[in-house]
C-alpha positions in Angstrom: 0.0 0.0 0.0 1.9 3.5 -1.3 2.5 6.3 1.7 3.6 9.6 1.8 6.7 10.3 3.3 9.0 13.2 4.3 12.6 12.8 4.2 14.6 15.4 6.2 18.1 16.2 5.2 19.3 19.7 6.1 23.1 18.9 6.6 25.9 19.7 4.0 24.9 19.2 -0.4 27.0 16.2 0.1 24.6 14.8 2.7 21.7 15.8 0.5 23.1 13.5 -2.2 24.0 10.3 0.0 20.1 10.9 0.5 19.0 10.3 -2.9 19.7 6.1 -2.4 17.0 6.4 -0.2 14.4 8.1 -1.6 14.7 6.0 -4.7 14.6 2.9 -3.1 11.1 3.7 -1.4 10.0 5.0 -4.9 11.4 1.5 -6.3 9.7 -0.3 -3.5 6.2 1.4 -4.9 5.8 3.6 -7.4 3.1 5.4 -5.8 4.9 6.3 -2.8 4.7 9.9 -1.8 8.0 11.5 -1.0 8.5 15.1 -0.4 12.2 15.9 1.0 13.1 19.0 2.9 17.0 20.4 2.6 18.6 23.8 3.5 17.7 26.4 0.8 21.4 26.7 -1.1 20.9 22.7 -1.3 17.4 22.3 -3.1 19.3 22.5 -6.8 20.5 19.1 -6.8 17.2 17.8 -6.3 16.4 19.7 -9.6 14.3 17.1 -11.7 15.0 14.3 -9.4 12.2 11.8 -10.7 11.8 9.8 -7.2 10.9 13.2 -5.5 7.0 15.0 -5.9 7.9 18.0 -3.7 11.1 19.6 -2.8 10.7 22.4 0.6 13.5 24.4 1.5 14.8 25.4 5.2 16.3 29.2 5.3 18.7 29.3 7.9 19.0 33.1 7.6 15.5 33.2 8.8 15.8 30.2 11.1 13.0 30.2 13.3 10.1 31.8 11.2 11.3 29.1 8.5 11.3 26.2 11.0 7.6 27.1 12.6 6.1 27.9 8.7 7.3 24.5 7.6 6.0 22.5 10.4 2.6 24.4 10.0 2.7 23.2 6.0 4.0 19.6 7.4 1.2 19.3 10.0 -1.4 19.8 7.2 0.1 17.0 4.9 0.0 14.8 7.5 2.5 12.1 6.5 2.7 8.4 7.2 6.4 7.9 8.1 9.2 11.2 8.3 12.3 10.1 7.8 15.2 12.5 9.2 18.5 11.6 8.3 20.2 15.0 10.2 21.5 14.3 13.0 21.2 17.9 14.7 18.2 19.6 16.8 16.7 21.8 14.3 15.9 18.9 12.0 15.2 17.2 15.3 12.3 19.8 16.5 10.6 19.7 12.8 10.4 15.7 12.8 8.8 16.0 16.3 6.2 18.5 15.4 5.0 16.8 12.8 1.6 15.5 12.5 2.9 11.7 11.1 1.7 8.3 12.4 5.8 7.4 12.4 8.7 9.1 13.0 12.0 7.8 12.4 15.6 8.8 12.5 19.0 8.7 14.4 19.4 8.0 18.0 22.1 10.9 18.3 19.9 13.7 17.3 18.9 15.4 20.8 15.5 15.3 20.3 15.2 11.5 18.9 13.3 10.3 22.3 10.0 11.8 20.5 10.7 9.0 17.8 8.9 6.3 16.9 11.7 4.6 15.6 15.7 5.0 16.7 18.4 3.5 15.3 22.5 4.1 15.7 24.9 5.9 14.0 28.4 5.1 14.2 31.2 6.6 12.5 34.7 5.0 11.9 33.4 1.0 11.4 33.5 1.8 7.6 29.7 1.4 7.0 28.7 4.0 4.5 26.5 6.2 5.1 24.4 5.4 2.4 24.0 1.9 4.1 23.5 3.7 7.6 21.0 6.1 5.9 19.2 2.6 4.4 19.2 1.3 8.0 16.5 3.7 8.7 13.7 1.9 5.8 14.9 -1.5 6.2 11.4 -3.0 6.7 9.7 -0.6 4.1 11.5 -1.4 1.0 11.5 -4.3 -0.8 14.3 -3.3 -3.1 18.1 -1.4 -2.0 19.8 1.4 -4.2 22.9 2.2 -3.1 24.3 4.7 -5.8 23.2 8.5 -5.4 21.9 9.7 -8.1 21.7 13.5 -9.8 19.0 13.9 -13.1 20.9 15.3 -16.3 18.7 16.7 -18.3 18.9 16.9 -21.8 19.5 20.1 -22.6 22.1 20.6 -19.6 23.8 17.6 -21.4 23.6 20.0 -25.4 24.3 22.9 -22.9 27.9 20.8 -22.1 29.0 20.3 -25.6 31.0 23.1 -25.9 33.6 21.9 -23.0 33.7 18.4 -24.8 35.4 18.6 -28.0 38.4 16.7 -26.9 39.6 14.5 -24.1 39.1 16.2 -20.6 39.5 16.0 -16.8 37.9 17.8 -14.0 39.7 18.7 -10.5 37.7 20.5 -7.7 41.0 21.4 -5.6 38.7 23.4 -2.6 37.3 22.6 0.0 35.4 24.2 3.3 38.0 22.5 5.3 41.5 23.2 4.8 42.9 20.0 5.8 40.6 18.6 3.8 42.3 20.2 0.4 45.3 18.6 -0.8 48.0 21.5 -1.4 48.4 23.4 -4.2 51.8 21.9 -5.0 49.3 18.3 -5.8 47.2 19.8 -7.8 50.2 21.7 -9.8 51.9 18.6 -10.2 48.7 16.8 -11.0 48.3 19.0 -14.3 51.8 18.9 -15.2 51.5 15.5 -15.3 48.1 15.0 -17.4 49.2 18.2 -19.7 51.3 15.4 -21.1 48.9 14.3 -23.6 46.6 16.2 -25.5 44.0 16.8 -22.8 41.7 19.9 -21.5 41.4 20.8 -18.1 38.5 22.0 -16.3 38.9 23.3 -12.1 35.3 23.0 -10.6 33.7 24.5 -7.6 31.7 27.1 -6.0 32.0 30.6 -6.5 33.9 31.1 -3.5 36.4 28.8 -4.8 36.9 30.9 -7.8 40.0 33.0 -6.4 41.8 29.4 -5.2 41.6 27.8 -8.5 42.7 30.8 -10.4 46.3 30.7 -8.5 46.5 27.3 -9.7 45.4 28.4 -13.4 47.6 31.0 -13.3 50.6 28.5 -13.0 49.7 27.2 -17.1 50.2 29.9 -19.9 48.6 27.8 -22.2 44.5 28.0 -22.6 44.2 24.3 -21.6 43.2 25.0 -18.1 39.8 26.4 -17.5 38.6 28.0 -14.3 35.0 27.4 -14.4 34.1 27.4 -10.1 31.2 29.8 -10.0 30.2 29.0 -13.3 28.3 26.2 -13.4 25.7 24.6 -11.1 26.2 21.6 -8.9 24.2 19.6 -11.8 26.1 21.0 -14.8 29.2 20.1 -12.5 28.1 16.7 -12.4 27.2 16.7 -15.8 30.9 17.4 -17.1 32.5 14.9 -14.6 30.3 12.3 -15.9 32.2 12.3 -19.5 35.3 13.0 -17.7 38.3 10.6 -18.6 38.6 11.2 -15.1 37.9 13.3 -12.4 40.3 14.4 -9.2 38.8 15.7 -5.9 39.0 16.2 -2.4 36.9 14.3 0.9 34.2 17.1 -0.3 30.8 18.2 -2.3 32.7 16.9 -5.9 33.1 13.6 -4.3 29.8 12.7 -4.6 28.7 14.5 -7.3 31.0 11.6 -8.8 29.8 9.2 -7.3 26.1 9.9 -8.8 26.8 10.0 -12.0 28.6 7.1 -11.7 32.1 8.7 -13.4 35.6 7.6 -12.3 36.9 9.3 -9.5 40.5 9.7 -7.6 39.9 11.4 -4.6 42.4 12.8 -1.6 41.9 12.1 1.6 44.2 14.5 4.0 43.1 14.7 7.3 39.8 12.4 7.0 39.3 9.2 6.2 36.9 7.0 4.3 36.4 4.8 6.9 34.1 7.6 7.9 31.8 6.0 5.4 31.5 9.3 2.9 33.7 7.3 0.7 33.2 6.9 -3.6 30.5 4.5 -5.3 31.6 5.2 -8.2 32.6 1.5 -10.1 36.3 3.1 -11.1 37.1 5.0 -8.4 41.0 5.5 -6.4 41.7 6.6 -3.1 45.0 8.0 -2.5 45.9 8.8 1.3 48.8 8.6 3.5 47.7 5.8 5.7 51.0 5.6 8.4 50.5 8.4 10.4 49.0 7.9 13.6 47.6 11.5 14.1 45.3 10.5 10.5 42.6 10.9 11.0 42.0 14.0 13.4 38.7 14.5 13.5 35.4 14.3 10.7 34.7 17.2 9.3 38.8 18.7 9.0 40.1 21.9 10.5 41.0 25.6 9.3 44.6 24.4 10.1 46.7 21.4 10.9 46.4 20.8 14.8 49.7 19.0 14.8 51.3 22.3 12.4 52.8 19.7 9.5 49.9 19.0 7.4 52.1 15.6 6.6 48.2 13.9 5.5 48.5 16.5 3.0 51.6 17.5 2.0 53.4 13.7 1.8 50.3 12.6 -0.2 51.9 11.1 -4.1 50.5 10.5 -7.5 52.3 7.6 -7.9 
């Protein structure tokens, strides 16, 4: 029997996409299904198109509390069957309790979880994805698991593309929020140097705030075979041109999984996180490349502005091989 469900997911636009397994395997598991999602305003974009999704509501954290008490009034009315809130902090916590829903389900570390119906755990470091910790939650309700994220590329974002693809390419996203999560720009340099080689394009992704980061790296190649695009495209036209990629190059970030759900081959470096974190690629060619020896890796989940220990060896011994 098809129910209408709210998925909650109001963390990081990585975390929105890890979400999409789930969603499409409880569209897979009915077709009727219901599912309306919730994510933070600046997130909503990758949902764009998403086929599994009939509604997509947005959280505005610039007007926090007028944006939390309007959703939950909309929320009330629809009154779901089962929300499903895969955030693990209070905000997303006090929306899932207020809902008018026969079931509420989610993590057993978000503060407000004893008004759920259903807990479960959460543990980082055992190398369980989070994809397969997400699917924990809907277990019982599906009858069919998805594990791949998954991003809709339109047609015309696809024609739209062209233009970059008139010869072999790669992509690198060298930022990242974190700085210990970015390998240093002497990588990235050396990285080009080395894929300049052949008769190759190269395109540097990201945000628009990653605009002035990539352009020192740019800046480093005379030639006009290294294009800055960060700012330029959206998070789907991003994922667009890394899907025909010969390969793509990225940090533990957003890019990551953009990779991973289009399914296009991915290295990625891992400084001071790990993917025994479970954010790790799905891609089916995918590389991790890490220094693994050094007993302060890794110092803590989400990175630092600096490196606590003041060598940044994660980073700076990483090799290309």
């Amino acid at each position: 029997m098809a129910k209408k469900y709210l998925i909650i997911q109001t963390a990081f636009i990585g975390d929105v996409i890890l979400a999409t397994p789930l969603i499409e395997s409880l569209k897979k598991s009915d077709s009727k299904n219901h599912i309306d999602v919730l994510v933070k305003k600046e997130n909503s974009s990758v949902l764009k198109n998403n086929r599994n999704i009939d509604s997509v509501f947005t959280l505005d954290k610039s007007k926090k509390i007028h944006s939390i008490f309007s959703l939950i009034r909309k929320f009330r009315e629809n009154e779901y069957d089962t929300v499903i809130n895969l955030h693990r902090f209070a905000s997303s916590g006090i929306i899932t309790s207020l809902c008018r829903a026969k079931e509420k389900r989610g993590f057993r570390k978000n503060p407000f979880s004893l008004f759920y119906n259903k807990k479960f755990d959460h543990t980082i470091e055992n190398g369980i994805h989070e994809v397969d910790r997400n699917l924990s939650l809907i277990e019982d309700l599906i009858t069919e698991q998805v594990r791949r994220p998954h991003i809709d590329i339109t047609d015309e974002i696809h024609n739209e593309l062209l233009i970059y693809q008139s010869k072999t390419y790669y992509c690198l996203a060298p930022a990242s929020v974190w700085k210990t999560k970015e390998a240093p720009f002497s990588i990235w340099k050396s990285l080009i140097e080395k894929l300049r080689s052949e008769d190759c394009h190269i395109f540097l992704l990201g945000g628009p705030d990653d605009f002035e980061k990539s352009q020192k790296i740019k800046n480093e190649f005379t030639k006009s075979d290294v294009t800055n695009l960060c700012g330029k495209l959206s998070l789907i036209e991003s994922a667009g041109l890394m899907k025909n990629a010969k390969r793509n190059y990225v940090n533990d970030s957003a890019p990551l999984h953009l990779a991973s759900a289009v399914n296009a081959p991915v290295s990625v470096f891992y400084c001071s996180t790990s993917p025994k974190f479970g954010f790790g690629p799905l891609s089916d060619d995918s590389k991790i490349i890490e220094v693994d020896h050094l007993d302060c890796k890794p110092c803590g989940l989400h990175g630092h502005k600096t490196c606590p220990k003041g060598h940044f060896k994660c980073g700076n011994d990483l090799s290309l091989g």
